[in-house]
N, C-alpha and C positions, 0 to 999 in steps of 0.2 A: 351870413346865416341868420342874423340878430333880424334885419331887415325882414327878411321873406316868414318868418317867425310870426312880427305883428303884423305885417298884410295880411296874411293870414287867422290869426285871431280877428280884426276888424268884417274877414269874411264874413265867418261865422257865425260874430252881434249882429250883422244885419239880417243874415238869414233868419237869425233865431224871429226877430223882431215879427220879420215877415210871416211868417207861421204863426205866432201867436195874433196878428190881427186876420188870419185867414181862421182863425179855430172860432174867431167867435162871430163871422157871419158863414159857417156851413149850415147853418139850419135853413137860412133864407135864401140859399144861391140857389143861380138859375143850375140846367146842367151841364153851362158851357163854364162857369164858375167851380162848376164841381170835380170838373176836369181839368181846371186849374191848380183847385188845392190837392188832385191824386199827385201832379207831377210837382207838387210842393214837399208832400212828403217822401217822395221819392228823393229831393235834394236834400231832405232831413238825414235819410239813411247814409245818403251817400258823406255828408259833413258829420253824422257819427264814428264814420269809416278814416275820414281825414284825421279824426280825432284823435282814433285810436294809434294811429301812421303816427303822428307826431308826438305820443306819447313813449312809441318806440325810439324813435330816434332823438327825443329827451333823453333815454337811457342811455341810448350809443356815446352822447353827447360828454356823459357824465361818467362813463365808465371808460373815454379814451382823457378825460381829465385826470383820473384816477390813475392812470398809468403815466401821464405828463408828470404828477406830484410824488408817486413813486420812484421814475428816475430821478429826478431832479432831488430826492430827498437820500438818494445814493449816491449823490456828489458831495465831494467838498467844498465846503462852504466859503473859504480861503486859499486853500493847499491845490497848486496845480495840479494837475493830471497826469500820471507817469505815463508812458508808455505800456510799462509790464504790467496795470493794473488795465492797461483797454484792451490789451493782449489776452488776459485772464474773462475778461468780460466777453470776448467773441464765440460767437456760437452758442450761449443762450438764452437769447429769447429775451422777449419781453413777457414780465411777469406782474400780474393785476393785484388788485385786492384779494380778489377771493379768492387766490388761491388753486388758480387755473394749473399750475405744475408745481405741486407743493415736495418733491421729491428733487428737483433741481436745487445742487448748493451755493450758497452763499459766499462768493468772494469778496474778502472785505475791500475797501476802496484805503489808498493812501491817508497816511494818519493826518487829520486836519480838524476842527472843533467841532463836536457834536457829531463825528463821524459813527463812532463805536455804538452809540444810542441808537443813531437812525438806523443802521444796519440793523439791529436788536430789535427793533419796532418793526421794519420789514420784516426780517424772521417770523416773529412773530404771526404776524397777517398771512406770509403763507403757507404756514402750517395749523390751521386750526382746528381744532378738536371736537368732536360731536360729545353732544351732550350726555355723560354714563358712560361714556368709551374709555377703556383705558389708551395709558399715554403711546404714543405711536413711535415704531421705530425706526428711524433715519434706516434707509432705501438708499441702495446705491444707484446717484446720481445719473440720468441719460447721459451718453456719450453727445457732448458738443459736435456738433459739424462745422467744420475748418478748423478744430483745435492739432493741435498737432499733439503726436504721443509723448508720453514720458519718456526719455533718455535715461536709457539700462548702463548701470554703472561697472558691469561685465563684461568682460571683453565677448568680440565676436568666435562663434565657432570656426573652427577648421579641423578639415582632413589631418588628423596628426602623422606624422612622420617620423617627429624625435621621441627619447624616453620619456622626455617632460611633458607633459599636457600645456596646453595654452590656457583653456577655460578651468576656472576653479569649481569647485564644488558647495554650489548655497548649504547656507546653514539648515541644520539638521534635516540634510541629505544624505544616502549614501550611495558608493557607487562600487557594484563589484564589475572587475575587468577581467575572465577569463580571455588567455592572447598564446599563439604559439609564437617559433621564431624558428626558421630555417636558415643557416649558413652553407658556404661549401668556398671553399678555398683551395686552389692549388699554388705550389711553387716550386723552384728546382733550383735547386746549387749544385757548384763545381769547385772540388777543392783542389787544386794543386800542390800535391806534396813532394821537394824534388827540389831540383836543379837543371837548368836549361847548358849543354854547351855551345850550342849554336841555337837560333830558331827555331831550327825543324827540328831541333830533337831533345827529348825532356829524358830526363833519367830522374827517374820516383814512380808513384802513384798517382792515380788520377780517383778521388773521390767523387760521386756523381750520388746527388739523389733527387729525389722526385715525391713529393708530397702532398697527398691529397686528402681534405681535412673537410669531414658531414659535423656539423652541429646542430643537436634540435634541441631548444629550451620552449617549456610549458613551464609555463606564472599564472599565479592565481593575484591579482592586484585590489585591495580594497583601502577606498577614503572616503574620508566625510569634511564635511565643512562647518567646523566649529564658528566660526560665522559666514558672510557673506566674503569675507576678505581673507581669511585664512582657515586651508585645510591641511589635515595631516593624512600618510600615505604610510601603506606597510603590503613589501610584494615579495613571495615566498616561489623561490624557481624550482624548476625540475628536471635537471640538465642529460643531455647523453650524448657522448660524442665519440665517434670512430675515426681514427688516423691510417692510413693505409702510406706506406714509403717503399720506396723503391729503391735501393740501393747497392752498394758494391762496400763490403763492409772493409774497414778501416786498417792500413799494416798490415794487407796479406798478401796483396796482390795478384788476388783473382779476378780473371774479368767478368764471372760469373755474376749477374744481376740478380740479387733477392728483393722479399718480399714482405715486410714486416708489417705484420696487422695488428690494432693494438685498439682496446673501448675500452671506456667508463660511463657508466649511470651513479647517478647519485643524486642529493639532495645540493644544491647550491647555495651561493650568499645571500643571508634573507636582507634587504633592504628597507629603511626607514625614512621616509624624506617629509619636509615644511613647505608650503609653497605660504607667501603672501602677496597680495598684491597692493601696494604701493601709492597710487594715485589713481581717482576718478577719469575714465579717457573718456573718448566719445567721437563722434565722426569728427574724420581731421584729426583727432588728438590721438597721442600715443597711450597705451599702458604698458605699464611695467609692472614684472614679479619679480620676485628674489625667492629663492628657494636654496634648501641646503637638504643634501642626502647623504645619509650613512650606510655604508655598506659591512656586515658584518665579516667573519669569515666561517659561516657553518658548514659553507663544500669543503669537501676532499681536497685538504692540503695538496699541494705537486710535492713538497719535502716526504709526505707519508706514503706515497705511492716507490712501488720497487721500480729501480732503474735497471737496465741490462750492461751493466759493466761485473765484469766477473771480480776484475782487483778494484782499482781505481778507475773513475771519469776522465781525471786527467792525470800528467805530467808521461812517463816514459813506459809506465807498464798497463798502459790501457789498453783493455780490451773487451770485445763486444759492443754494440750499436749505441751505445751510449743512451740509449730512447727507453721512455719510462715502458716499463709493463704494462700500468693501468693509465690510465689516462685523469687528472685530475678535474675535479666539477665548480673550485673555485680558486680565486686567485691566492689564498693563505696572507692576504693583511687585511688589516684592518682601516677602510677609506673613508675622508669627507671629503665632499662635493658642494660647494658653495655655487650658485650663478644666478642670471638676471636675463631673464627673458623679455624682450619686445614687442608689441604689437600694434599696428599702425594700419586700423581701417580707412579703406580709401573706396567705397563703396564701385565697382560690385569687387574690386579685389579686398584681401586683409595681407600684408605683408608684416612678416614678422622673424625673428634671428634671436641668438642668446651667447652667451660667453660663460664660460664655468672653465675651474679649475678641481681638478681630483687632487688632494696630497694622500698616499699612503704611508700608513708610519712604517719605521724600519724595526723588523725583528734581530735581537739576538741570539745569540747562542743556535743558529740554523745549523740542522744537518741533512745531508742527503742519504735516502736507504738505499742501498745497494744489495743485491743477490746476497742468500744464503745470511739474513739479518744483519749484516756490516755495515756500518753509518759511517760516513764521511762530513766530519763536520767543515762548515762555508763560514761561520761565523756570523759578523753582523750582516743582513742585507737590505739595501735600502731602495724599493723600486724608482723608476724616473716619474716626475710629475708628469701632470698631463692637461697641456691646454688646448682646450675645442672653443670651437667657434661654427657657429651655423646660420644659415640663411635661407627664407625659404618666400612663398607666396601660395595662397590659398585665395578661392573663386568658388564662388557659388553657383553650381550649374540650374538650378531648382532649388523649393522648399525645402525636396528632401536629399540630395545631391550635392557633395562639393567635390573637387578636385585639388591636392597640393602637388608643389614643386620646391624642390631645395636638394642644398648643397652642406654638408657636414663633412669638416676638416678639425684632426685631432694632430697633436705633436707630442710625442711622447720623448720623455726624456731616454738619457743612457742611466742603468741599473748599475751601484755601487757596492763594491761588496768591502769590510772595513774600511769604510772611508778613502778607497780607490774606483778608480771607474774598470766594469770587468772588462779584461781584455776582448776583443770583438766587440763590445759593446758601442752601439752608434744611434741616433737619434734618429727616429722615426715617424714616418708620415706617414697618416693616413687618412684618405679622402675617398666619401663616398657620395655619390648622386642618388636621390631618392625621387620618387614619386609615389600616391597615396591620392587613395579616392576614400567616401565614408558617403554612406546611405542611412537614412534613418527606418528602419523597419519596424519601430511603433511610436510613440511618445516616449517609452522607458529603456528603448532599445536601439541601440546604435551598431552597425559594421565598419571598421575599420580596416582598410588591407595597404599597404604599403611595401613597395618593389625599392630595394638599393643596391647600385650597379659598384663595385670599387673601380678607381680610377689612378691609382697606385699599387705598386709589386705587394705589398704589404699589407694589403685590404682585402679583405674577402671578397671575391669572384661576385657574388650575389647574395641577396640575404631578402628573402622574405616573412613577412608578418601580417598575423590577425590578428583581430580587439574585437572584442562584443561586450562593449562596456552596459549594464543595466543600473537604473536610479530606481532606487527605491524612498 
């Protein structure tokens, strides 16, 4: 380029030359002469025109130098080159003097001598200030093209299923959850009361019943997120439940089938619970929560509700269905709930599971109310623990669309009554299958619905739920 530079200037003295010994015989040329000097300065104009051309591309010249001394005065001078600082560097742009994208930020380059400075001097150049302006406010930054996003330290959403949410609630958010909840259960027992002398033939009673159990719970659920990692939750239920039995009542020996219908509404156990979350995941990596719930006992004791025994419940003068009047709205102790929830994106699934244990403490001095105000005291009782365990998978069908699947299994212990296990008392399973879809119906606004099938004697038939959680 240097070359073709002075070729070029050497043009241009000779031209000059020539022009100036044609300016000083125009008075005496012939006018074949004179039509020499018109296309003389015809080549004047045109070599003012080259002049101009090469005064542009002086400037290109000096203005792709100025970006050569720019990068090069963003390097380290000593200090190799990381990886994560060329990583940071992709996507934007090369940046001049003056300040061609004075809104794009400055990452700094690895610590090495005179680094901090030069960066500081670059800053400087491209943001400069016009003359009487006041000082200018850093602008968020163009979006790099080929950068990749920030990694959200939040677990992924899912369709929820269980009681526990997966995703926490950011700090100073909150979130109310109005949710209903429908049960229905049936079961049937057969007691034999008697003695057999052969096979084929019993001599006693045959006890038979048949039980069909509607539950519908309305909660009002609301939490916030004291920060990014830990929220607190407080859920206020609103229970009603009707029991229909069918039965042959006890030591009479009619085969006459009745019909015993029996509700309660009331307010239920209001609940308190912690969620935290544990460690930063990210694709491929797990997160974990820990959470711990309190459940109070504000429902309708079972002990304060009247039972249909006319003497005693039990021993030798029992009599009447032994089945409460009212129906009670909460369990009567007092529980915590400690567990540790899962989640492990695996894009486009999130598969995730939890473990908790419920302890309720044991009451004293229990009595049960019987007909015509007669209390039957039970003494100490002490319910069975209760450990669940669950597992599920969630999918994102769309933006606004996901779908889950899981399996929730609880084992409940046998119920102590002074420090004996109650007679009949046996441990208990219970397993249900769920599925749950969630639709996002605005930015603030979420649906929730969730189907669980039982899969044991013990588990309710079906139970369905909704959630229209909104953030505010």
């Amino acid at each position: 380029m240097g070359h073709l530079y002075l070729l070029r200037l050497g043009s241009v003295g000779a031209s000059a030359l020539l022009l100036s010994a044609a300016a000083h015989g125009q008075q005496n040329a012939s006018p074949g002469e004179q039509a020499l000097l018109r296309q003389l300065d015809d080549m004047k104009a045109q070599l003012a025109e080259q002049r101009r051309l090469l005064d542009v591309l002086r400037g290109s010249v000096q203005a792709q130098q100025r970006r050569i001394d720019t990068l090069q005065g963003a390097l380290p001078d000593s200090a190799p080159v990381d990886n994560a600082w060329l990583e940071a560097q992709r996507g934007l742009g090369l940046q001049d003097a003056a300040g061609q994208n004075p809104a794009a930020p400055v990452v700094p380059a690895p610590a090495g001598p005179g680094v901090a400075a030069q960066a500081a001097a670059t800053q400087a150049q491209r943001q400069p200030e016009a003359p009487g302006a006041p000082p200018s406010t850093p602008g968020p930054g163009p979006v790099a093209v080929g950068r990749p996003p920030g990694r959200d330290s939040r677990p992924p959403e899912v369709a929820p299923i269980f009681e526990q949410p997966g995703v926490l609630t950011p700090r100073r958010k909150y979130v109310l959850e109005p949710s209903a909840q429908f049960g229905y259960s049936s079961s049937n027992r057969v007691a034999l009361v008697g003695y057999t002398i052969i096979p084929a033939l019993l001599i006693g009673l045959i006890d038979v019943r048949e039980v069909k159990r509607n539950t519908f719970t309305a909660a009002l659920t609301g939490r916030t997120g004291l920060t990014n990692r830990f929220e607190v939750e407080a859920r206020i239920p609103y229970v009603y439940r009707s029991d229909s039995t069918v039965s042959r009542e006890l030591f009479t020996g009619t085969a006459v089938e009745r019909v015993f219908d029996t509700s309660g509404k009331a307010l239920g156990d209001v609940e308190l619970a912690a969620r935290y979350q544990l460690n930063d995941g990210g694709a491929d990596k797990s997160y974990y929560v820990a959470g711990l719930r309190f459940k109070s006992r504000t429902g309708r004791d079972p002990f304060s509700v009247v039972t249909d025994c006319t003497r005693r419940c039990i021993g030798e003068n029992a009599t009447g269905t032994g089945l409460p009047l009212d129906l009670p709205t909460g369990s009567g102790f007092y529980s915590l709930q400690p567990s540790l929830t899962w989640l492990f994106p695996s894009d486009p699934a999130v598969f995730f599971g939890s473990i908790s244990y419920l302890h309720s403490f044991k009451r004293h001095d229990v009595s049960r109310l019987l007909r015509d105000g007669v209390r039957e005291p039970l003494g100490t009782v002490e319910p069975g623990k209760i450990f669940g365990v669950n597992f599920g998978m969630g999918l994102a069908l769309n933006e606004k669309a996901s779908l889950s699947l899981g399996y929730d299994h609880s084992t409940i212990g046998r119920t102590r009554q002074n420090g004996v296990v109650v007679p009949g008392a046996v441990r208990t399973q219970l397993g249900t299958l769920l599925m749950g879809y969630s639709y996002r119906l605005a930015k603030d606004r979420t649906l929730n619905i969730s189907v669980g099938a039982g899969l044991t004697r013990d588990t309710p038939d079906v139970s369905l739920s909704v959630r229209l959680p909104m953030t505010f």
